[in-house]
N, CA, C and O of each residue as an XYZ file, in Angstrom:
852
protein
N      81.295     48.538    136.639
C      82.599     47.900    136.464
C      83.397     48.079    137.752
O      83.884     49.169    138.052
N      83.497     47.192    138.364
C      83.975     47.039    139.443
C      86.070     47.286    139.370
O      86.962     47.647    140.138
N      85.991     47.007    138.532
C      87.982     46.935    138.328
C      87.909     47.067    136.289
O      87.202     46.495    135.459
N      89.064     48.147    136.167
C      89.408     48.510    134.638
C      91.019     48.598    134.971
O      91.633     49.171    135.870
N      91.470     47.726    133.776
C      92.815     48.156    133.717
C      93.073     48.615    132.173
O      93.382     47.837    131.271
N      92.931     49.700    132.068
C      93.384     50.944    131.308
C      94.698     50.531    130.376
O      95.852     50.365    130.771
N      94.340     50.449    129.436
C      95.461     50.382    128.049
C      96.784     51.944    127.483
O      96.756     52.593    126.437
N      97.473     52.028    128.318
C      98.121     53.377    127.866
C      98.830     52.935    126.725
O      98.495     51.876    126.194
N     100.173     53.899    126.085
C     100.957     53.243    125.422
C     102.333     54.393    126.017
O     102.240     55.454    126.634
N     103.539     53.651    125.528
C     104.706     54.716    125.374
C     104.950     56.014    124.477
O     105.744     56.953    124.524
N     104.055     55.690    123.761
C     104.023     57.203    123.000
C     103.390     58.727    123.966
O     103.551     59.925    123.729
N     102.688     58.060    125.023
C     102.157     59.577    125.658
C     103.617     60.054    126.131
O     103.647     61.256    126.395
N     104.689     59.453    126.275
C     105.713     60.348    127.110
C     106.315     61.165    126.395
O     106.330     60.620    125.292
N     106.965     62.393    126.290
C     107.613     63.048    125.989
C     108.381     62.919    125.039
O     109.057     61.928    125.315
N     108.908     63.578    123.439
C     109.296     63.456    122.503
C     111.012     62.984    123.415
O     111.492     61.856    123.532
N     111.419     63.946    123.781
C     112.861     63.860    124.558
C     112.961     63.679    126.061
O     113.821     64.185    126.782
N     111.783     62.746    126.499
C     112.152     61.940    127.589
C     113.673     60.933    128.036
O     114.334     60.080    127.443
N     113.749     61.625    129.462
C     115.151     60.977    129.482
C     115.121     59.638    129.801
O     114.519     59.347    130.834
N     115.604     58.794    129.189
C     115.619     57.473    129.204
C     116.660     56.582    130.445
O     117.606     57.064    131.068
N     116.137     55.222    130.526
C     114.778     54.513    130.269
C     113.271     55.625    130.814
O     113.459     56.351    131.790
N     112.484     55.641    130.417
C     111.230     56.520    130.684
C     110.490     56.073    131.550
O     109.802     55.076    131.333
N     110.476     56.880    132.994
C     109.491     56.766    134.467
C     108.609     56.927    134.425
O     108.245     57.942    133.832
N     107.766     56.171    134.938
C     106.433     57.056    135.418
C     106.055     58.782    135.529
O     105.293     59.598    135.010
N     106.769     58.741    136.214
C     106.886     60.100    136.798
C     107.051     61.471    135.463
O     106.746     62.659    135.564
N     107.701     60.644    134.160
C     107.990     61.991    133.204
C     107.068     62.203    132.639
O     107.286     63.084    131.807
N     105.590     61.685    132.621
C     104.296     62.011    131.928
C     104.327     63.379    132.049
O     104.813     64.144    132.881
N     103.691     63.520    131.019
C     103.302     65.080    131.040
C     104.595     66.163    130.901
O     104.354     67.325    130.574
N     105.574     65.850    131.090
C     106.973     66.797    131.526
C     107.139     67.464    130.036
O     107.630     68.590    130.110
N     106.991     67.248    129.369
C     107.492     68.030    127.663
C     106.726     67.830    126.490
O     105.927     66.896    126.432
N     106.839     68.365    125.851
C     106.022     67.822    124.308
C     106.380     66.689    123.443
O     107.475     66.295    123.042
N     104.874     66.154    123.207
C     104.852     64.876    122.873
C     105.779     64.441    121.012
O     106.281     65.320    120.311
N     105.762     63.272    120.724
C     106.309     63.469    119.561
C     105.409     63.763    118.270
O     104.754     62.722    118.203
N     105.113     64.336    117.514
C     104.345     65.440    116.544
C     103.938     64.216    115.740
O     102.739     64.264    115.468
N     104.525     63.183    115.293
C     103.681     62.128    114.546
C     102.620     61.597    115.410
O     101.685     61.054    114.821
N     102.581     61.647    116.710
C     102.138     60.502    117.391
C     101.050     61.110    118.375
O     100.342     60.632    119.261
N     101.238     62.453    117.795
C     100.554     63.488    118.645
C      98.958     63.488    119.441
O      98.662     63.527    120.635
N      98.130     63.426    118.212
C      96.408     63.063    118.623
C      96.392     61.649    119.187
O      95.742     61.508    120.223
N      97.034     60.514    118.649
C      97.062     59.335    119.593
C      97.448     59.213    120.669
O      97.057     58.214    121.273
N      98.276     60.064    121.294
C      99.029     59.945    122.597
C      97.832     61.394    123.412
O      97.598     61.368    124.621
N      97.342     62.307    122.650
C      96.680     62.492    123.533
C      95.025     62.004    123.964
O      94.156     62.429    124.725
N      95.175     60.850    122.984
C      93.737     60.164    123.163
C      93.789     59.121    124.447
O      92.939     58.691    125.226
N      95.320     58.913    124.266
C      95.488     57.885    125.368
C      95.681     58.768    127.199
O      95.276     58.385    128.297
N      96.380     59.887    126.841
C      96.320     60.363    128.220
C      94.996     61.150    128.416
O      94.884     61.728    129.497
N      93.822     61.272    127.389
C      92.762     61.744    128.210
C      91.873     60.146    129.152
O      90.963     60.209    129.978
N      92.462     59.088    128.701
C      91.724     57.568    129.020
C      92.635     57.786    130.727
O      91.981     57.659    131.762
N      94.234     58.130    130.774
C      94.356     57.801    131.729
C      93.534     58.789    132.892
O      93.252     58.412    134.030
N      93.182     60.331    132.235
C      92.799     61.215    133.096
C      91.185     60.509    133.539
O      90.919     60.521    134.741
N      90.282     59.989    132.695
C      89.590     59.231    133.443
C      89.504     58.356    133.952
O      88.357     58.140    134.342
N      90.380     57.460    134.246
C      90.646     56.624    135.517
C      90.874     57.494    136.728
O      90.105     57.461    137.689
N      92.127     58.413    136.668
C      92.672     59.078    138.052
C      90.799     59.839    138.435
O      90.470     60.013    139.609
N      89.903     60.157    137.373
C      88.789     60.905    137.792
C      87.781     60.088    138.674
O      87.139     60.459    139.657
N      87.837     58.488    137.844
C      86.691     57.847    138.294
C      87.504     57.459    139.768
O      86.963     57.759    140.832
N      88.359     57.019    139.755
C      89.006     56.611    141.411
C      88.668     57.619    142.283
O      87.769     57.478    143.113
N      89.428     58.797    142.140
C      88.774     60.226    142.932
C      87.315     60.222    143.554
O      86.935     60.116    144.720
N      86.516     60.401    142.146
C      85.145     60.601    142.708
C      84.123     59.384    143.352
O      83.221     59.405    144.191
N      84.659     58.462    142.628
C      83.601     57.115    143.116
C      84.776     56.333    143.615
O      84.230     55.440    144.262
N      85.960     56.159    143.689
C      86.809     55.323    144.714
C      86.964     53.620    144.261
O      87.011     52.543    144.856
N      87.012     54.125    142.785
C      86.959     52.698    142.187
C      88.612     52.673    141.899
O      89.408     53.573    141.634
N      88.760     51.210    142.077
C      90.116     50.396    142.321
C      90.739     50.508    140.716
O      91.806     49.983    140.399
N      89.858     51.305    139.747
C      90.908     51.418    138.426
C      92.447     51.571    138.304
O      93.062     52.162    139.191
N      93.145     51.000    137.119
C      94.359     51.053    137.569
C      94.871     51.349    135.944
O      94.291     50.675    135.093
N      95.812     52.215    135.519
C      96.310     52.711    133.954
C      97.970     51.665    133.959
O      98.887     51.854    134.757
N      97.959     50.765    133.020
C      99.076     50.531    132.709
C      99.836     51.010    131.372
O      99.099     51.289    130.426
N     101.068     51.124    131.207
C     101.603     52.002    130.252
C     102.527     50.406    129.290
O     103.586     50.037    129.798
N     102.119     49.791    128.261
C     103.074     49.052    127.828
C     104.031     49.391    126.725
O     103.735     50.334    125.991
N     105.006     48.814    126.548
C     105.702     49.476    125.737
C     105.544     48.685    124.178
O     104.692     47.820    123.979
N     106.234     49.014    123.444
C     105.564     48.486    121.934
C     105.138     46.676    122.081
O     105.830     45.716    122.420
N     103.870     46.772    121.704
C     103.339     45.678    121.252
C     103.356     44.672    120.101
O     102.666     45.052    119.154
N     103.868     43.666    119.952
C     103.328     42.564    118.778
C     103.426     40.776    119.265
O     103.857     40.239    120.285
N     102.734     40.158    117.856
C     102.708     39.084    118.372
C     101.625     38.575    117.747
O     101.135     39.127    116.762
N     101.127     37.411    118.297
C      99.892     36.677    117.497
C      98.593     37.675    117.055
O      98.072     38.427    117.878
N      98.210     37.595    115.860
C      97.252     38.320    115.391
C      97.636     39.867    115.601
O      96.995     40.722    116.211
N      98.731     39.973    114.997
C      98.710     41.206    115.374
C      98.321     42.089    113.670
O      98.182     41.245    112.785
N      98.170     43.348    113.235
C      97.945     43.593    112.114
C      98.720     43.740    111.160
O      99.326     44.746    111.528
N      99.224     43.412    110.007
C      99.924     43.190    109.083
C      99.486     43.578    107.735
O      99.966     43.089    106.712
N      98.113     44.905    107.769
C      97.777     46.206    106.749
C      99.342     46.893    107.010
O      99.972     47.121    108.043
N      99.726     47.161    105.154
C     100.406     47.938    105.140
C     100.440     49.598    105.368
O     101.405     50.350    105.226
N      98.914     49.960    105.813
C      98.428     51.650    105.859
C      98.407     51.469    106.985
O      97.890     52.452    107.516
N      98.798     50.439    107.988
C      97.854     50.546    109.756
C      99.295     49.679    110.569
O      99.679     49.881    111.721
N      99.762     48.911    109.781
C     100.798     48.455    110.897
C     101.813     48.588    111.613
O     102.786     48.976    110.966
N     102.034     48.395    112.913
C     103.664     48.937    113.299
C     104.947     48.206    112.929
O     105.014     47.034    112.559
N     105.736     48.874    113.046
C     107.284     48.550    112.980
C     107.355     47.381    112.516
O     107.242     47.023    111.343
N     107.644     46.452    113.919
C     107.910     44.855    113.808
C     107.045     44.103    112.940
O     107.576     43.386    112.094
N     105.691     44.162    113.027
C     104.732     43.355    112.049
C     104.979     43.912    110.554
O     104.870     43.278    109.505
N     105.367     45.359    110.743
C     105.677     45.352    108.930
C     106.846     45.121    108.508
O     107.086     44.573    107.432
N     107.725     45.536    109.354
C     108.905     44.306    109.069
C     109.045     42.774    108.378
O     109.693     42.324    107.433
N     108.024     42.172    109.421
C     108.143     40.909    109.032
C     107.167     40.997    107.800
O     107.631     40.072    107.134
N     106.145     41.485    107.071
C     105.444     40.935    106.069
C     106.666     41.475    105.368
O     107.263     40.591    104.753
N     107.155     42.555    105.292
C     108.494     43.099    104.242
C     109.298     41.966    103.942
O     109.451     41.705    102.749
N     109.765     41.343    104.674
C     111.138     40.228    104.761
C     110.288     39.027    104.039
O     110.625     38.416    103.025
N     108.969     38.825    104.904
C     108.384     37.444    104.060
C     108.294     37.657    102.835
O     109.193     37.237    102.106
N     107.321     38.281    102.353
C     106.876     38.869    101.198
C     108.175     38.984    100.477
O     107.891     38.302     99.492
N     109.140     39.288    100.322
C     110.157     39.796     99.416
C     110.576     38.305     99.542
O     110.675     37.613     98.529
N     110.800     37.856    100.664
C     111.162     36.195     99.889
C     110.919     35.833     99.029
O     111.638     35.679     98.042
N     109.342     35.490     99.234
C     108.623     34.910     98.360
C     108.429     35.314     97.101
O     108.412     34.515     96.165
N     108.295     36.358     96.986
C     108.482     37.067     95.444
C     109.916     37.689     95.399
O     110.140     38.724     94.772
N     110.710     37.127     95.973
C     112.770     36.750     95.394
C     113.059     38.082     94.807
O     113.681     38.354     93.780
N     112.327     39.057     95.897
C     112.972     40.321     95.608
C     114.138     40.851     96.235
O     114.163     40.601     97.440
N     115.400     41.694     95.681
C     117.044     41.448     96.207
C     117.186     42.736     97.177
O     118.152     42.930     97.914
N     115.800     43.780     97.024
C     115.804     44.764     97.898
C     114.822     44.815     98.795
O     113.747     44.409     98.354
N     114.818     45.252    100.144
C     113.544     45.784    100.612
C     114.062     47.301    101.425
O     115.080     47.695    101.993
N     112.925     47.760    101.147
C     113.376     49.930    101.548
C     112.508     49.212    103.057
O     111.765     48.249    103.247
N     113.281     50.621    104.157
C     112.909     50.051    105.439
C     112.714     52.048    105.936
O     113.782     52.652    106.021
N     111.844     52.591    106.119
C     111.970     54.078    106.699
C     112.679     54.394    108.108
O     112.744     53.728    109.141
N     113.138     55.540    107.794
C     114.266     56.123    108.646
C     115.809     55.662    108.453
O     116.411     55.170    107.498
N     116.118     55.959    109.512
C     117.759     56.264    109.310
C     118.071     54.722    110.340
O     119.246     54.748    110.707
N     117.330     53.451    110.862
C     117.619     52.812    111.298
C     118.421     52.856    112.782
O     118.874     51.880    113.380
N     118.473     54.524    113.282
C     118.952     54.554    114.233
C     118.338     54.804    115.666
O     118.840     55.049    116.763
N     117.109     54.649    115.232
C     115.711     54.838    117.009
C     116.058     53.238    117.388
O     116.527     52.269    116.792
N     115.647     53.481    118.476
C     115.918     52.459    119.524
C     113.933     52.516    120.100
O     113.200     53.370    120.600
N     113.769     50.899    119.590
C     112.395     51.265    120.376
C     112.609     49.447    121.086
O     113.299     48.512    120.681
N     111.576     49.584    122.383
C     111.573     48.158    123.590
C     109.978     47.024    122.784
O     108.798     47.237    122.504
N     110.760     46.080    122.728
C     109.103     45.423    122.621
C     108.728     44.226    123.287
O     109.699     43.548    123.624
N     107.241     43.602    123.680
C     106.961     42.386    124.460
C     105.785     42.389    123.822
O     104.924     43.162    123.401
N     106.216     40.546    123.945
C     105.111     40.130    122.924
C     103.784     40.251    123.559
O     103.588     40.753    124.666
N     102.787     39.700    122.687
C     101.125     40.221    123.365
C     100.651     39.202    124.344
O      99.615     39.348    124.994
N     101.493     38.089    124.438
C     101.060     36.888    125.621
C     101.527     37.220    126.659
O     100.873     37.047    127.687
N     102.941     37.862    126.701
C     103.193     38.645    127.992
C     102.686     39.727    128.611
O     102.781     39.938    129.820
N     102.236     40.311    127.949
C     100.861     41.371    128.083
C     100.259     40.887    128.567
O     100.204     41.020    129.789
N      99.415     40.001    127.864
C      97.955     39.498    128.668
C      98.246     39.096    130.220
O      97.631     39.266    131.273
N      99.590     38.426    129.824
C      99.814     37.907    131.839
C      99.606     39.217    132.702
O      98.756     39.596    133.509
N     100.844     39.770    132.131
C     101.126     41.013    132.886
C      99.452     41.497    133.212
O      98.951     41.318    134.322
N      98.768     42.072    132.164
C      97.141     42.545    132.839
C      96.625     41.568    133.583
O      96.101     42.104    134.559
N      96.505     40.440    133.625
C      95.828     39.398    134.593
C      96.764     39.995    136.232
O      96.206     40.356    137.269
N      97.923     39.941    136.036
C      98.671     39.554    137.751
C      98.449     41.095    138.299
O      98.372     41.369    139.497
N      98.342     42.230    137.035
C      98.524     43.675    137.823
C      96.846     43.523    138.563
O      96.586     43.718    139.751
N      95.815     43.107    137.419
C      94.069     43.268    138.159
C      94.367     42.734    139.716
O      94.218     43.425    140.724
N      94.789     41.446    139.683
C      95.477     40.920    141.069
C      95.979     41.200    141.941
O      95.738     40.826    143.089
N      97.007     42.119    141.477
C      98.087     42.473    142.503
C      98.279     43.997    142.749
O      99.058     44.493    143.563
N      97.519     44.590    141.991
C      98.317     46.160    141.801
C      96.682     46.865    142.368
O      95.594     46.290    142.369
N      96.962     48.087    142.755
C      95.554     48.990    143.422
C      96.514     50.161    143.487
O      96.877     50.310    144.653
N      96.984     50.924    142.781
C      97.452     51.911    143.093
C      96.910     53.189    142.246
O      96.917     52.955    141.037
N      96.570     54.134    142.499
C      96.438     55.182    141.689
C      97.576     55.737    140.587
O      97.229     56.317    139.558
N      98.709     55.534    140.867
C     100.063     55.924    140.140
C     100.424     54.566    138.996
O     100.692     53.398    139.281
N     100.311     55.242    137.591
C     100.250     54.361    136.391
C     101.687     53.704    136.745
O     102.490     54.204    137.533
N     101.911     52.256    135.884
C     102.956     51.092    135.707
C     103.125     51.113    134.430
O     102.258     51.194    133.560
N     104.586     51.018    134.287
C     104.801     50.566    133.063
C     105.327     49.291    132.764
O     106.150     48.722    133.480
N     104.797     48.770    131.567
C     105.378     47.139    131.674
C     106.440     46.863    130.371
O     106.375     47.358    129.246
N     107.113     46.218    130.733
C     108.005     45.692    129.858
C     109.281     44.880    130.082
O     109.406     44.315    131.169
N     110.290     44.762    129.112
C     110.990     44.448    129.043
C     112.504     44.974    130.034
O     113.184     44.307    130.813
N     112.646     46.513    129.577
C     113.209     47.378    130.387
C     115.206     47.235    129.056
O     116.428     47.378    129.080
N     114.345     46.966    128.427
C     115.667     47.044    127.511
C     115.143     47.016    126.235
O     114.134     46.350    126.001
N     116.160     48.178    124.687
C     115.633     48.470    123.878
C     116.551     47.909    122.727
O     117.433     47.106    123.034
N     116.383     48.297    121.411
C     116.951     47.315    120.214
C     116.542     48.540    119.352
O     115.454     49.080    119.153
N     118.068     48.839    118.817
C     117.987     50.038    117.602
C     117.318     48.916    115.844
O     117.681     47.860    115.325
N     116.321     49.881    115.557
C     115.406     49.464    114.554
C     116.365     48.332    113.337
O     116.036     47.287    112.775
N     117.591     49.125    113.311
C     118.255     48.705    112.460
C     118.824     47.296    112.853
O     119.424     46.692    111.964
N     118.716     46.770    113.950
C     119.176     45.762    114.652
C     118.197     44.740    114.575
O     118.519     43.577    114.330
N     116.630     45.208    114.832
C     115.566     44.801    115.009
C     115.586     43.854    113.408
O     115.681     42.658    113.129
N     115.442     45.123    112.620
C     115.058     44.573    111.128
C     116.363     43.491    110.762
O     115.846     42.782    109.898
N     117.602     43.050    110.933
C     118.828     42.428    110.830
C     118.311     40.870    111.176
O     118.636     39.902    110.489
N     117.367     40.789    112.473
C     117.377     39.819    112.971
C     115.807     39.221    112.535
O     115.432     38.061    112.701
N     115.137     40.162    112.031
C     114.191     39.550    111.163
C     114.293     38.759    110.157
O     113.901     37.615    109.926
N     115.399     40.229    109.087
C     115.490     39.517    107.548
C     116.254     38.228    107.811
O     116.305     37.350    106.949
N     116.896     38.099    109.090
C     117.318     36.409    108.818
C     116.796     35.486    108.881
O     116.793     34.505    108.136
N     115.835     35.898    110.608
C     115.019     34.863    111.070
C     113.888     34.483    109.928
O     113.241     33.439    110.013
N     113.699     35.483    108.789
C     113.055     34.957    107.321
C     113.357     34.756    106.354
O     112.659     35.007    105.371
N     114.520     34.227    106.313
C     115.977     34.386    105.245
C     115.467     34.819    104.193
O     114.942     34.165    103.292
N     115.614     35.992    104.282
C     116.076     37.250    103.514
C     117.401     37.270    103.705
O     118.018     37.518    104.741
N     117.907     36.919    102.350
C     119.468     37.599    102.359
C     119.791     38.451    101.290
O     120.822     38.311    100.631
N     118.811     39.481    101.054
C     119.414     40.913    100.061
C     119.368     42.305    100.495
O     119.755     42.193    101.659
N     119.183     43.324    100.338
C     119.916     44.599    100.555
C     118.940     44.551    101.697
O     118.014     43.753    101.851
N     119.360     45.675    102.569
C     118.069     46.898    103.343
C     118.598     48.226    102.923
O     119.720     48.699    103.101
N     117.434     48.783    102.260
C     117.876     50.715    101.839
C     117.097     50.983    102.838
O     116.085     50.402    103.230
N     117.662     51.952    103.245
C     116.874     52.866    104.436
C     116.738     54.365    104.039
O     117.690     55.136    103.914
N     115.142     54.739    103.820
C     114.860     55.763    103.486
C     114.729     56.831    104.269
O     113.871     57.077    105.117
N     115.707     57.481    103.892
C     116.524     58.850    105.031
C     115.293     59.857    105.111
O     115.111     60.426    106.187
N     114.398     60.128    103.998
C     113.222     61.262    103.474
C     112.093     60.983    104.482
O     111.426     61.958    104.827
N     111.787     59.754    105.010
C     110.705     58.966    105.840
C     111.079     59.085    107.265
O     112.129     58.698    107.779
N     109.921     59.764    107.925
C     110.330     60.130    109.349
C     110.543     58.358    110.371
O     109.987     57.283    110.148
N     111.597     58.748    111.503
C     111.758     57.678    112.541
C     111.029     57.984    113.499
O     111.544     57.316    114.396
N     110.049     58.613    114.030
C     109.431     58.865    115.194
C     110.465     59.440    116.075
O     111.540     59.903    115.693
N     109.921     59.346    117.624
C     111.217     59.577    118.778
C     112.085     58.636    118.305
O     111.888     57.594    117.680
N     113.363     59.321    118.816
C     114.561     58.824    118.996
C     115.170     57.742    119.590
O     116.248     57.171    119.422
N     114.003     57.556    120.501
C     114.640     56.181    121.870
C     113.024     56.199    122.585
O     112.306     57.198    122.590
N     112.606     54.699    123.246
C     111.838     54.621    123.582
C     112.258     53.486    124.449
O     112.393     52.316    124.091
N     112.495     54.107    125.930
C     112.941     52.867    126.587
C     112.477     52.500    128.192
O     113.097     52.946    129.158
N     111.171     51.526    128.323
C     111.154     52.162    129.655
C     111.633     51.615    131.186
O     112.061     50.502    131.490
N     111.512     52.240    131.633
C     112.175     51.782    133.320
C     110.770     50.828    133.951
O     109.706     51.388    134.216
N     110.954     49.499    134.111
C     109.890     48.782    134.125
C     110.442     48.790    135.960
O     110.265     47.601    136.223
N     110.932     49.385    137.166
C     111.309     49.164    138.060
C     110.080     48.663    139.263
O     110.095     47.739    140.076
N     109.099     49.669    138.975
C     107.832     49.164    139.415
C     106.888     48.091    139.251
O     105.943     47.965    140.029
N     107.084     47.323    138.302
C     106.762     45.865    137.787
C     107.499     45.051    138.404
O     107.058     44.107    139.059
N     108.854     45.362    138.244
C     109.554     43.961    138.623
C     109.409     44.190    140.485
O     109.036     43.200    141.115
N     109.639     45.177    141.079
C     109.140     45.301    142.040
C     107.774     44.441    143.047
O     107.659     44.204    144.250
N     106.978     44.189    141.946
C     105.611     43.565    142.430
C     106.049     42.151    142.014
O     105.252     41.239    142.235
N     107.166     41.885    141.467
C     107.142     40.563    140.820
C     107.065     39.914    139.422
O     107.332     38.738    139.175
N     106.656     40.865    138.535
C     106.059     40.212    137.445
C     107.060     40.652    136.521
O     107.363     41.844    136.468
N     107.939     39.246    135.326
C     109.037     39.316    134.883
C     108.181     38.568    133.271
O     107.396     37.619    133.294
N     108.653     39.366    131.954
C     107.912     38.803    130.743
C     109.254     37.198    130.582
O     110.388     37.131    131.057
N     108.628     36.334    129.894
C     109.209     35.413    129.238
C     109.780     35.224    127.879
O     110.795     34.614    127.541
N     109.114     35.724    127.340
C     108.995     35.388    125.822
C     110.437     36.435    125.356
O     110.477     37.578    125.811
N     111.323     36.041    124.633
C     112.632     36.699    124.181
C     111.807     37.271    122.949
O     110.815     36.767    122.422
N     112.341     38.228    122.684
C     112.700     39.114    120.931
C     112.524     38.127    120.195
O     111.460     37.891    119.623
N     113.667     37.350    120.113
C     113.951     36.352    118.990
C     112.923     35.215    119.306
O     112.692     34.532    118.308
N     112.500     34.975    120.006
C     111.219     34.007    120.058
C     110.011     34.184    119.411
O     109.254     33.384    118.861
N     109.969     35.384    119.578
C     108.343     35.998    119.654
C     108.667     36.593    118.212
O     107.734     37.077    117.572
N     109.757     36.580    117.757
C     109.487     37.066    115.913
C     109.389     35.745    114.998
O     108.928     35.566    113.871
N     110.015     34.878    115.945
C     109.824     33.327    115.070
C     108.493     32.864    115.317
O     108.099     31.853    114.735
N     107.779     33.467    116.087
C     106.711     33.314    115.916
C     105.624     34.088    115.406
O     104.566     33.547    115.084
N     105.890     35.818    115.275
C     105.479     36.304    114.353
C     105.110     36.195    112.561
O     104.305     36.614    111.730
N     106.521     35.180    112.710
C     106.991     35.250    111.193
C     105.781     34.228    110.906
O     104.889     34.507    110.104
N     105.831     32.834    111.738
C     105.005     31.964    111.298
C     103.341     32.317    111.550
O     102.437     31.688    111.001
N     103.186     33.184    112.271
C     101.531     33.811    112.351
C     101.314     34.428    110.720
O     100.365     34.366    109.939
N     102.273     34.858    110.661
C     102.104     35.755    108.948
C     102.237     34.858    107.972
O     101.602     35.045    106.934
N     102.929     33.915    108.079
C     103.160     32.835    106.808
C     101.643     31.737    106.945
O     101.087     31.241    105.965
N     101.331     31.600    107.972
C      99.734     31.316    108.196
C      98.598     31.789    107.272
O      97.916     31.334    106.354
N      98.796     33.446    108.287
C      97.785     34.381    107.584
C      97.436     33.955    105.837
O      96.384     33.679    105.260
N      99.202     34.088    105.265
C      99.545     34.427    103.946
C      98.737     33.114    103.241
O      98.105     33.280    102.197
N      98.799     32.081    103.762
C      98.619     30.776    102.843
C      97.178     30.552    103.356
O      96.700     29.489    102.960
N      96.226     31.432    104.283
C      94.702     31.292    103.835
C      94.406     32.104    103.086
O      93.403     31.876    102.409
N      95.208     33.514    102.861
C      94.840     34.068    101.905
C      94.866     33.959    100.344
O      94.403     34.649     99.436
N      95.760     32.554    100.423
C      96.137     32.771     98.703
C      94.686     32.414     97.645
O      94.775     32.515     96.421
């Protein structure tokens, strides 16, 4: 393999990383305790890149993205994140004209997201453009408290009845926000808005929903 670009995520950084989150704070503190064995599955992937470059001098490169969704993304209620279970929550309760939906945590984490087409660019232009040993993080560079997130769902799926937010159900970290300064630096800026990319979430799931019936 001549060139790997390495899948990190934002969870390897630090439970109380100071925000927006650098490059540079890897490793600096302890990770967040839900997210724990996954984040260190992901920084042993980045330690073999920095190994294979070292010893054999291969052009590998670790990018760090920040939360992911978007077309095909997973929508198991035991396996999915945030935004995608969001939206089956909001659809789903439409459709069966239910006046509540429970949403976990206290609605007050702040997490960044870009959709998965901006991803894919982003990995195409970094294989291209980037050769550096020192990981990138990609994103947006701006974040959206959960409770804000889920607001602009239940509309964009008109849902118009309660959100309970279950205080007993952990929020993960607190803030997840990262400093994309080194991206935009090389050039590479995502397109796709929040509110775009959930109107199009919504309709990937209302898809899904009507081959499944």
């Amino acid at each position: 393999v001549k060139k790997l670009c390495f899948l990190g995520s934002s969870c390897i950084y630090p439970r109380d990383c100071p925000q927006p989150m650098k490059e540079e704070y890897l490793l600096t503190g302890p990770l967040e305790p839900t997210n724990e064995g996954y984040a260190l599955a992901k920084i042993a992937g980045l330690k073999m890149v920095e190994f294979y470059r070292k010893q054999y001098g291969l052009p590998w490169i670790s990018v760090m993205p920040c939360n992911l969704y978007g077309t095909n993304d997973s929508f198991d209620p035991l396996n999915s994140h945030v935004l995608s279970a969001l939206v089956k929550n909001f659809v789903d309760a439409v459709d069966d004209e239910k006046k509540d939906v429970t949403i976990w945590g206290t609605g007050i984490a702040r997490r960044e997201f870009m959709h998965v087409d901006d991803v894919a660019e982003a990995f195409l232009f970094l294989m291209e453009q980037y050769d550096s040993a020192r990981i990138i993080n990609i994103g947006w560079g701006e974040d959206v408290s959960i409770k804000n997130l889920a607001a602009v769902i239940a509309e964009k799926a008109g849902f118009q009845g309660n959100l309970i937010w279950d205080k007993s159900r952990p929020g993960g970290m607190p803030r997840k926000c990262m400093d994309v300064s080194r991206m935009k630096a090389l050039g590479y800026f995502p397109v796709i808005t929040l509110e775009e990319g959930i109107e199009n979430t919504i309709a990937d799931y209302k898809k899904l929903k009507r081959k499944n019936i």
